[in-house]
Phi, psi and omega in degrees: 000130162280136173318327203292290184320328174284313180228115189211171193259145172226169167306315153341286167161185171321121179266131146253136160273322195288022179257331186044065160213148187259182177224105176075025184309178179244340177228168193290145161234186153345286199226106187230129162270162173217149169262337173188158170338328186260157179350320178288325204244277182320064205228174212276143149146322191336182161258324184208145185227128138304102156184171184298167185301344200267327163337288150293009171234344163299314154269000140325285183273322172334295190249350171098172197294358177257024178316328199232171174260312150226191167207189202224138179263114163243115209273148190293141168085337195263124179303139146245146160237131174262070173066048175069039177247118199238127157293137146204153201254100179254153172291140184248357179089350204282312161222183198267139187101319187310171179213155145281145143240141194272143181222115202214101171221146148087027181065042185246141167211137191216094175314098185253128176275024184023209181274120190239170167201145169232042174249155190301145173191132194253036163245000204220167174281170184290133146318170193206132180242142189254107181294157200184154187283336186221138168238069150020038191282157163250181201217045159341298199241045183268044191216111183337003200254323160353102123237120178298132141313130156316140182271033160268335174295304185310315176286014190260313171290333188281312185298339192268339179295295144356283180299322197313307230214067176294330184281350192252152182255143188250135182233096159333029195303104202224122158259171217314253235265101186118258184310313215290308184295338144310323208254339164276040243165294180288335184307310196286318180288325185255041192031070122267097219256354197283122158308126197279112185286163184204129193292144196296006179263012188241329190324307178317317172294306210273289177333283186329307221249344180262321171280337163296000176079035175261108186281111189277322171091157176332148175206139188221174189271153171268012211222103164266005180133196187292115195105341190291164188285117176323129172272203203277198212286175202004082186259187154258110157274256097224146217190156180279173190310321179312317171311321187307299186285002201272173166292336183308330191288325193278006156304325216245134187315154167000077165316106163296148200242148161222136186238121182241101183216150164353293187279355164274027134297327179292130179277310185316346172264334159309319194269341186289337208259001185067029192298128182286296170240117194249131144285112195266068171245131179232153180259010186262100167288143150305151209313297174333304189278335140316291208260001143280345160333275196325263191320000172297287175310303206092009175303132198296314187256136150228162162225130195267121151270149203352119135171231174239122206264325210275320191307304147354314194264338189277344203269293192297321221255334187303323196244004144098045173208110197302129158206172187192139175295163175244001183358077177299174163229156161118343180230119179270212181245082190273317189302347156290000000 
């Protein structure tokens, strides 16, 4: 059997037919496996769903509780079979819930890594790498200039900032699932122990990830609604990237404005969003951390997806590993 036959692009998203299942689709299907919460992967209307519980209760509050006709609980590691097709579900690092999903039919196995990272994060499990005959990767960071800083450096600045500048409130543009709770999360690993005020479009999220037993440390609204009074001086608040610029933000004692993403290695996108202080916490692997992946698996093949596909793939042909983009359409960088 050729991977193509097993796994192949529809307008939909990845198709298996001998599975009758998509991977991520972009449009309502049947049958949707999801690898993780957001939005680009994740989205409402399937008929049936696959994914791990957290996943699924994620897009729960997200989209309310009829997002699906039905849906599948999946356990990481545990084979299911889909019209002889054996499933199974790995951590991918990416949030909390992600997964790679492994596809193994016809003695063939092909591994789609939904959105990964392998860098330390105390809200989510560790990637895990699955050796495999084809692998599936994304190319978020798919470029050498890509190299991510530990975020313990990165949150070392925001606290030294903090202190220098006690009079100013530093506002966090963190998005809702995932990064805003990574990033309260290294705040508490790196002792700050102080209550996080935190904007209500995230509350949902961060509660959710505290009952899952992801310790967050006090958390208060940063906000009580409209007119209300900012709390008190200088706190590090955490608020989505939108915010940084909204009037909500002018609430708040001299607002520092800070965006902790990926894409702040770019300076021109820091200065675009009118960032004071950019943080480079990505919910992404790094060029590195891709093409130690790639070796990882051990895959003869790979294929690159949304992100920058021709380096990745030029990277693989150089080093004797047969590839090619896959130029899915429908998925951005909401995790950024």
């Amino acid at each position: 059997m050729k991977p193509r036959d097993l796994l192949h692009s529809r307008p939909e998203g990845l198709y298996c037919p001998q599975g009758d299942f998509f991977i991520d689709p972009v449009q309502p299907v049947a049958r949707a496996l999801v690898t993780h919460g957001h939005a680009d992967h994740a989205r409402a209307g399937h008929g049936a769903v696959m994914a791990t519980r957290e996943t699924l209760d994620i897009m729960a509050i997200r989209y309310g509780a009829d997002f699906a006709g039905s849906r599948q609980e999946a356990r990481l590691g545990e084979h299911v079979m889909l019209g002889g097709v054996a499933v199974t579900f790995h951590p991918a690092g990416h949030v909390l819930g992600s997964a790679q999903i492994c596809v193994e039919h016809g003695g063939l196995r092909i591994v789609a890594s939904g959105d990964y990272k392998r860098r330390h994060d105390p809200t989510c499990r560790p990637f895990e790498p699955i050796r495999c005959d084809v692998f599936i990767t994304e190319a978020t960071f798919g470029l050498p200039v890509f190299i991510h800083p530990p975020a313990a450096d990165e949150i070392g600045r925001l606290l030294k900032s903090h202190d220098q500048f006690p009079e100013r409130t530093h506002i966090v543009g963190a998005y809702g699932l995932g990064k805003a709770q990574r990033v309260i999360a290294h705040l508490r690993e790196g002792g700050y122990s102080a209550p996080i005020p935190i904007h209500g479009a995230v509350q949902k999220l961060c509660e959710y990830y505290q009952a899952r037993g992801i310790d967050l440390g006090p958390l208060e609204p940063a906000t009580t609604g409209d007119g209300a009074a900012a709390p008190r001086a200088s706190p590090i608040v955490i608020a989505p990237p939108s915010a940084i610029s909204d009037r909500w933000s002018r609430r708040f004692a001299d607002p520092l404005a800070v965006f902790a993403s990926g894409w702040m290695r770019i300076r021109q996108r820091a200065r675009q969003h009118g960032v004071e202080l950019a943080l480079i916490i990505s919910d992404h692997a790094d060029w590195t951390e891709l093409t130690r992946t790639i070796v990882d698996t051990g895959a003869e093949e790979v294929w690159v997806t949304h992100g920058r596909e021709e380096a990745l793939v030029r990277w693989c042909e150089l080093n004797g590993i047969a590839a090619r983009p896959l130029h899915l359409a429908g998925y951005e960088d909401e995790a950024e």
